[in-house]
N, C-alpha and C positions, 0 to 999 in steps of 0.2 A: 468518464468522470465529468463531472456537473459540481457545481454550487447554486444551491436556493437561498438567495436570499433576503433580509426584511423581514425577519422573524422576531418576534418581542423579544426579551433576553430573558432565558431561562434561569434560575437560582445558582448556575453553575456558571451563567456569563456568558453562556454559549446563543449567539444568534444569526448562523450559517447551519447548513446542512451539507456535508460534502457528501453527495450520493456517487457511487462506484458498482458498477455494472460489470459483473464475471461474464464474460460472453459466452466460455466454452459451459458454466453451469447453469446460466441464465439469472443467476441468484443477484439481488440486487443488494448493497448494503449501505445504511444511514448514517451517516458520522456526526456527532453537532461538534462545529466545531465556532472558532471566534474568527471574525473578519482579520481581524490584524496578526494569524497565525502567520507565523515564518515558512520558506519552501523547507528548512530543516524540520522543524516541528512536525509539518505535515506529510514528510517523509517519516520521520516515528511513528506517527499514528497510522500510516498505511501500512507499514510492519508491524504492528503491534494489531493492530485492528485486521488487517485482510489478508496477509502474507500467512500470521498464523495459522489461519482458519484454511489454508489452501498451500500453503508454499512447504517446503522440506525446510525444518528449525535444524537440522544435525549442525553440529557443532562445527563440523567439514566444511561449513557452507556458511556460519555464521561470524565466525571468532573475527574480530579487531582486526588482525595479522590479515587474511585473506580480503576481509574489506576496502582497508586499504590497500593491499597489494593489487587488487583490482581496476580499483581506480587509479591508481600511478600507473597502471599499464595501459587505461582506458578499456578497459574489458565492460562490456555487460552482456553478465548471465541472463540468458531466457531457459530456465526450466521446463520441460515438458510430458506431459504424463504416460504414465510407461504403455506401451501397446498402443500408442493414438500419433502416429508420424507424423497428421496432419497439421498439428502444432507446432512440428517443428520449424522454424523461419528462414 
């Protein structure tokens, strides 16, 4: 994960680029985002934006309940794709 930036300001305000590198697909992806985004915020957009596009949405895995229960326990999940161990950590 990278930020470019010094970009003129797009129509939308946006003038950062938060670029995010999948290593195990190689796929790279562009986000514009604003300098003054929050680590919250930019935590939304990496679920909405990259998690999507790669991560398990099931409900078992997403719901309020289990998020926070995760974090009051200090957990973090690393998912791994089925048949490929070497992801595992």
């Amino acid at each position: 994960m990278d930020f470019v930036m010094n970009f003129p300001l797009t129509p939308s305000k946006k003038d950062v680029v938060w670029v995010v590198v999948d290593r195990l697909t190689k796929s790279a992806h562009f986000i514009p985002v604003r300098i003054d985004y929050s680590l919250d915020k930019l935590a939304d957009l990496y679920v909405s934006e990259i998690v999507r596009l790669h991560g398990d949405r099931d409900s078992r895995f997403t719901s309020q309940f289990w998020k926070k229960l995760q974090e009051a326990l200090g957990i973090k999940l690393n998912f791994s794709t089925t048949f490929h161990p070497q992801t595992d950590g």
